[in-house]
TIDREN-247977 format. One line per field, with one value per residue (C-alpha): residue in one letter; x, y, z. Coordinates in pm, 1 decimal. Layout:
residu	(A / ...);
c1	(X / ...);
c2	(Y / ...);
c3	(Z / ...);
***
This chain:
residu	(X / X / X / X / X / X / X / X / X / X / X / X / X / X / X / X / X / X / X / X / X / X / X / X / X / X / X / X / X / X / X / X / X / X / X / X / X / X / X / X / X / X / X / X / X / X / X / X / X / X / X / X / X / X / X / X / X / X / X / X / X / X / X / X / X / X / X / X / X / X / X / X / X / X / X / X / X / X / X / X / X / X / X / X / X / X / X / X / X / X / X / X / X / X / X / X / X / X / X / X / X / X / X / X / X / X / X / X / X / X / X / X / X / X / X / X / X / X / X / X / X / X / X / X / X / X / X / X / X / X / X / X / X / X / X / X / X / X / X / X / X / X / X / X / X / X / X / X / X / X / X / X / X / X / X / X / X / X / X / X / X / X / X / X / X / X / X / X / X / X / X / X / X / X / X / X / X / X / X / X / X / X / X / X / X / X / X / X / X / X / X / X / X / X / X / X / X / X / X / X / X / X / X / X / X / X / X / X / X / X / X / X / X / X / X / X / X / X / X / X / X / X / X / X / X / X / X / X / X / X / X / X / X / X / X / X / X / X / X / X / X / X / X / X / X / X / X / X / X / X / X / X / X / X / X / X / X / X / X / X / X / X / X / X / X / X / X / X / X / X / X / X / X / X / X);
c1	(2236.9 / 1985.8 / 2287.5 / 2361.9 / 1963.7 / 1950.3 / 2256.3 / 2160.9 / 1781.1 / 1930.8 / 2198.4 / 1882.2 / 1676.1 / 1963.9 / 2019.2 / 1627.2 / 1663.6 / 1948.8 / 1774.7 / 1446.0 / 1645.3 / 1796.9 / 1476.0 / 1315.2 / 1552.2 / 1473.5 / 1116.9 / 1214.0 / 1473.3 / 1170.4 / 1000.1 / 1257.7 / 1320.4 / 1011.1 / 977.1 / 1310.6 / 1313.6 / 1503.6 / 1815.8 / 1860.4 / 1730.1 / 2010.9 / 2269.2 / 2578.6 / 2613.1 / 2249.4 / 2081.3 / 1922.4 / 1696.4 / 1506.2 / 1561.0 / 1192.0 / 833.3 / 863.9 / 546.2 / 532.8 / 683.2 / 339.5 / 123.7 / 403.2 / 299.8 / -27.0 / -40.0 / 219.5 / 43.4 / -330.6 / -201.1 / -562.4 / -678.0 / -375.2 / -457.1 / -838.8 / -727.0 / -497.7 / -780.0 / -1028.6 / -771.4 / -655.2 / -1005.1 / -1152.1 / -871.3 / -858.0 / -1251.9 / -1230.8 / -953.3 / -1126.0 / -1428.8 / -1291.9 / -1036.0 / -1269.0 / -1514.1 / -1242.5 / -1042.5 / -1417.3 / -1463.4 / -1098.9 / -1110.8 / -1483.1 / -1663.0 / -1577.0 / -1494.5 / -1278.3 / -827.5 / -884.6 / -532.0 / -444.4 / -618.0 / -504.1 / -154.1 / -205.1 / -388.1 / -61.2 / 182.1 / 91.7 / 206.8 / 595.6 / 515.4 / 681.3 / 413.4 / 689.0 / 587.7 / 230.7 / 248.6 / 273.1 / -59.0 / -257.7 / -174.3 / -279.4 / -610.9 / -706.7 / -610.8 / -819.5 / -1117.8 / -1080.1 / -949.8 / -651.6 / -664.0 / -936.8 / -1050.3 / -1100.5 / -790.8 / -594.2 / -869.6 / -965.3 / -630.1 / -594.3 / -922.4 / -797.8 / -481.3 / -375.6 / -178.0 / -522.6 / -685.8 / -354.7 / -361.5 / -781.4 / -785.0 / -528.0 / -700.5 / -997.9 / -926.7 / -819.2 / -1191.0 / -1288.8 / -1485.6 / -1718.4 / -1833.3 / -1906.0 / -2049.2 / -2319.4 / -2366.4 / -2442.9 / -2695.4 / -2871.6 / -2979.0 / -2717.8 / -2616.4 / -2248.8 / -2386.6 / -2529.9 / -2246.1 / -1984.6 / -2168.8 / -2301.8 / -1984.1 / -1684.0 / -1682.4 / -1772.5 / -1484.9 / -1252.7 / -1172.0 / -779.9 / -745.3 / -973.2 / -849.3 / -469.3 / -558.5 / -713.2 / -405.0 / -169.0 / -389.3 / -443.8 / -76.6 / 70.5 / -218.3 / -122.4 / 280.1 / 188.0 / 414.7 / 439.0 / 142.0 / -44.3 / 256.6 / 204.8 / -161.2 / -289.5 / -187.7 / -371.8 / -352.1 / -691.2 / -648.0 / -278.6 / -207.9 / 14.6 / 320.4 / 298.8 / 207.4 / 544.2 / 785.6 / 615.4 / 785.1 / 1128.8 / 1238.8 / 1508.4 / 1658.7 / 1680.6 / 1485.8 / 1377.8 / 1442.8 / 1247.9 / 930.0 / 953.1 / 984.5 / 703.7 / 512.8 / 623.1 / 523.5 / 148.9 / 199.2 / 296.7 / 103.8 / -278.1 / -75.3 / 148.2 / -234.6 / -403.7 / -91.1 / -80.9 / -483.5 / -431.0 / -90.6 / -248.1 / -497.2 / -181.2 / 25.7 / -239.4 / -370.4 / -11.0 / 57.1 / -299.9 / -183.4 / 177.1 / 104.8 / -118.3 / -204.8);
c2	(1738.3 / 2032.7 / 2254.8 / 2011.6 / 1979.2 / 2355.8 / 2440.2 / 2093.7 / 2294.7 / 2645.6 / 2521.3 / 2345.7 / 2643.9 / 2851.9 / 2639.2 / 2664.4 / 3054.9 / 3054.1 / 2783.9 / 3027.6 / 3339.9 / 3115.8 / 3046.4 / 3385.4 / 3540.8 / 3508.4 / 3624.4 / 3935.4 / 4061.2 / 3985.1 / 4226.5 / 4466.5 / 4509.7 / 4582.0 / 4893.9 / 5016.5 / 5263.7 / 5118.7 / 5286.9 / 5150.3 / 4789.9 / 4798.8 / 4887.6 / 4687.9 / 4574.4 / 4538.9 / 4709.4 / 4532.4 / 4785.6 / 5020.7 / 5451.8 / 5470.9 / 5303.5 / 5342.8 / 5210.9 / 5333.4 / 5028.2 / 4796.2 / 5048.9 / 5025.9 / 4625.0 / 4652.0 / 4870.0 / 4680.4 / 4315.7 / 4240.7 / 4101.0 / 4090.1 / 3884.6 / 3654.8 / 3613.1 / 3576.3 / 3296.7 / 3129.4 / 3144.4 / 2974.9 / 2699.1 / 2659.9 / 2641.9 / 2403.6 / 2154.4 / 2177.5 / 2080.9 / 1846.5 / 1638.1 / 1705.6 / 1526.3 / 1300.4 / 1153.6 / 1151.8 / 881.0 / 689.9 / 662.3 / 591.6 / 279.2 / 167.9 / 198.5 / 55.5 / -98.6 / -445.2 / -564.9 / -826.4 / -745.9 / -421.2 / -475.9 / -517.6 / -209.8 / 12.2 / -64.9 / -19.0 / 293.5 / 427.0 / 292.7 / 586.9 / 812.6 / 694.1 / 810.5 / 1155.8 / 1390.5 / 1485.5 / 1153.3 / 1204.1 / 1590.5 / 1507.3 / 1252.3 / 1471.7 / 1748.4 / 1603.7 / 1479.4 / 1822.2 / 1948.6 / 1652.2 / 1751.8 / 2166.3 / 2250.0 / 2476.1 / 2729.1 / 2754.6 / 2665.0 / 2290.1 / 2211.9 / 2365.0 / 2199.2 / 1871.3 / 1721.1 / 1752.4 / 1660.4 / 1324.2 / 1272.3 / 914.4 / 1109.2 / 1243.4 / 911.5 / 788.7 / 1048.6 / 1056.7 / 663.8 / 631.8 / 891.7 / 717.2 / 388.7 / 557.2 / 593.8 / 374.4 / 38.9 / -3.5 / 328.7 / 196.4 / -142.6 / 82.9 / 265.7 / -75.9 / -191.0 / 117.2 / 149.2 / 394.9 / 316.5 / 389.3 / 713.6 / 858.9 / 701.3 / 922.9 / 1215.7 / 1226.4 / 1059.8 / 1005.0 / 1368.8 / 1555.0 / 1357.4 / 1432.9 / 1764.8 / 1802.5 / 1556.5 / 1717.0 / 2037.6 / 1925.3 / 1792.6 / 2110.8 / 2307.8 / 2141.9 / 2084.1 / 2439.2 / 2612.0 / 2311.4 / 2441.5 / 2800.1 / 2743.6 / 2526.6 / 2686.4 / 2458.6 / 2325.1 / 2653.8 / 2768.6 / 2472.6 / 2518.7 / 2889.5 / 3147.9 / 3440.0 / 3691.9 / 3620.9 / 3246.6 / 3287.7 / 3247.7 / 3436.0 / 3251.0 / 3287.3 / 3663.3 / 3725.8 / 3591.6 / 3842.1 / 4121.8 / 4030.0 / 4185.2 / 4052.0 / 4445.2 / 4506.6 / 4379.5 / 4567.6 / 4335.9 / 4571.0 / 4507.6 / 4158.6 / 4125.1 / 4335.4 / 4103.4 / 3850.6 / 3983.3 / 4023.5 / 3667.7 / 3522.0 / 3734.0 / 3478.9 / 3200.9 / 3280.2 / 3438.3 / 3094.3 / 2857.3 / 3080.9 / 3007.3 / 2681.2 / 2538.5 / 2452.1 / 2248.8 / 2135.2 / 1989.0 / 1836.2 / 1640.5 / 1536.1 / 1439.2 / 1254.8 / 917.6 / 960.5 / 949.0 / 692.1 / 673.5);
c3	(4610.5 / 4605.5 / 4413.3 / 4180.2 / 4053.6 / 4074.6 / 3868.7 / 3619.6 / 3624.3 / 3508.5 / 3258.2 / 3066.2 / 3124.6 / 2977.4 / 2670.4 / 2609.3 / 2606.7 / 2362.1 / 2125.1 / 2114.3 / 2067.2 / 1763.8 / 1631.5 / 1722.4 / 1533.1 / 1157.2 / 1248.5 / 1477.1 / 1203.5 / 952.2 / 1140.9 / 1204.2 / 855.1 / 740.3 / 944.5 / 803.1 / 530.7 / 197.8 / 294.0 / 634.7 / 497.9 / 242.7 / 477.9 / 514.9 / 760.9 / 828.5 / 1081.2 / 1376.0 / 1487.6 / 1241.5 / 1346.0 / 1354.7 / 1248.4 / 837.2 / 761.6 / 388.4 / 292.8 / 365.0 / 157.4 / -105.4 / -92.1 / -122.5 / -424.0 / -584.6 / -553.6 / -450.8 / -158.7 / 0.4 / -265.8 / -212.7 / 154.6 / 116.2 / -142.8 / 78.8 / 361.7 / 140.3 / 33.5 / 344.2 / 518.5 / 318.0 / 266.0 / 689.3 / 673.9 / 461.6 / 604.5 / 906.7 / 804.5 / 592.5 / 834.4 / 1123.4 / 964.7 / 828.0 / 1147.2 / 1309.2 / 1036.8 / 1143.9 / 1507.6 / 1530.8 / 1245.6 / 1171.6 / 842.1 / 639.8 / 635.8 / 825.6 / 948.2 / 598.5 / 425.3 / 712.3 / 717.3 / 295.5 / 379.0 / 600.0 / 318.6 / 120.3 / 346.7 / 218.8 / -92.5 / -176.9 / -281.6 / -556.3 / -727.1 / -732.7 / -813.0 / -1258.3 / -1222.8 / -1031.4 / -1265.0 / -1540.0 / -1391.0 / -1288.6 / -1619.4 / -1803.9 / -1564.5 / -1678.7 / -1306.8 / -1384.4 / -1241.4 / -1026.4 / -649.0 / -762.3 / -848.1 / -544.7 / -279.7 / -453.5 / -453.6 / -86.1 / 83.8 / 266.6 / 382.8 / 572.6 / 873.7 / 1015.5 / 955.3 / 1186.8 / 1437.7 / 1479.1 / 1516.7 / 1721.8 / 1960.7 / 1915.8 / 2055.1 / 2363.9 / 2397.1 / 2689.8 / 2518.8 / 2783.3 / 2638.9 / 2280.4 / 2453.6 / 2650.9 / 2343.6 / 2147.5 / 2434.3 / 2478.2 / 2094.9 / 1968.0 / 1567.8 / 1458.9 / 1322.4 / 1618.6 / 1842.2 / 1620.7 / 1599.6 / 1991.7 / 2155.2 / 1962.7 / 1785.5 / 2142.4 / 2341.4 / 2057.2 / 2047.7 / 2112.7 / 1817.2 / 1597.4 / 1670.7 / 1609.3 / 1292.0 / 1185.8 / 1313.4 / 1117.7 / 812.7 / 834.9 / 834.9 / 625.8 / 352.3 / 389.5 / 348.6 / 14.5 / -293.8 / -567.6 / -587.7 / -641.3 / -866.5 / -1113.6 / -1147.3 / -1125.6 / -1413.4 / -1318.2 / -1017.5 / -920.3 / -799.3 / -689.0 / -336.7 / -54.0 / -118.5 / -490.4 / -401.2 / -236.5 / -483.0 / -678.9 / -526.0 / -662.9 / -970.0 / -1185.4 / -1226.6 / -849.9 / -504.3 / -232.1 / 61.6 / 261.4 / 50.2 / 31.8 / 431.6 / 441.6 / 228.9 / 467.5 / 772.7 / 617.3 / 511.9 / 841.6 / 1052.0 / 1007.7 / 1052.3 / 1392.7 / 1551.1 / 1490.1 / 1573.8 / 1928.3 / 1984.5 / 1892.9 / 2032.9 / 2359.9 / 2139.1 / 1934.7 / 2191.4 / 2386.5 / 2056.8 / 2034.2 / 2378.7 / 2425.0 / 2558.9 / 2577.7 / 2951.9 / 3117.0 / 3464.6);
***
């Protein structure tokens, strides 16, 4: 009996290993590559391992594209749509877990419909809005668009009503108004949510592409991912230059998803277990 678990342990254990090494892959050969010199990257077949640290290739980057203006552009994007749908979805998922008011079943589960909506649908209306209001191409129209979205309303008010009620009843008795009851209790004991929220708000802001594509024209309000297809050149592409590009591009993103996956799967995970 004790075998059996031990050898049914290890064969799950060893099917883990090769699943990561699957996924690890892309990113370690992304980073192998972009210490190769060109010859080596354009080797066939390709190399796994580069002959030495070739690090010309990341100065060659940043000359070639403002790639630091691309980043600090994708951090200032990225930052404020993550506060925003922070705060945002915070006080509405506070109104629908605990203020009282006529169909809230009805306007919530409204409120969730639009999350079946494909973004692609909404992408030509919101477009021309920001281009009626003179937001091409500028901060506005890459934030604005993406301040409140109905999965963190979901995810905070679910979390929220796992808040003990007794809690919000003592509240009630003692004095404490909705506003002081969110900002003193509700935000405090919410942290894993809040910080999963911001998490994913944050990297799913940074990856955007088309978005920023459609609406900026000029180098100065174009973003990392619009930075990198900027590297390829219809006469000829240097693979090494665009991994390098990627690296720099992935490199913010992979430092805050490993401080904040502990935050990230315990937001998940809050209530999955009871007891």
């Amino acid at each position: 009996m004790i075998l059996s678990r031990t050898v049914k342990q290890g064969s799950v254990y060893l099917l883990l290993c090769l699943l990561a090494l699957f996924i690890a892959y892309p990113l370690f050969y992304t980073l192998s590559s972009s210490l190769m010199t060109p010859e080596e990257a354009s080797q066939y077949p390709p190399k796994i391992l580069p002959s030495g640290l070739y690090l010309d290739s990341f100065k060659t980057v940043i000359e070639l594209i403002p790639v630091g203006r691309f980043i600090l552009n994708s951090f200032l994007v990225a930052g404020l749509i993550m506060l925003g749908q922070v705060i945002t979805g915070a006080m509405a998922a506070y109104a629908f877990a605990f203020i009282r008011f006529r169909a809230k079943a009805l306007w919530f589960a409204v409120f969730l419909s639009t999350m079946m909506i494909p973004w692609e649908v909404t992408m030509i209306p919101n477009f021309l809005t920001v281009k009626s209001w003179g937001w091409l191409d500028s901060y506005p129209g890459l934030i604005v668009p993406f301040m409140a979205s109905a999965f963190g309303v979901f995810l905070l008010r679910q979390f929220f009503l796992q808040l003990p009620i007794e809690l919000h009843e003592a509240a009630r008795m003692d004095g404490c108004g909705h506003i002081r009851y969110f900002l003193r209790i509700v935000l405090p004991l919410s942290r894993p949510a809040l910080a999963t929220l911001a998490v994913y708000v944050f990297l799913n802001s940074w990856n955007m592409y088309l978005w920023p594509l459609l609406i900026t024209n000029t180098d100065k309000m174009r973003t990392v991912q619009i930075g990198i297809s900027m590297l390829q050149f219809e006469e000829f592409t240097a693979w090494n230059l665009v991994l390098c590009g990627v690296v720099l591009v992935l490199l913010p993103s992979l430092l805050l998803l490993v401080l904040g996956l502990k935050q990230l799967v315990r937001g998940l995970t809050a209530g999955a277990i009871k007891g």
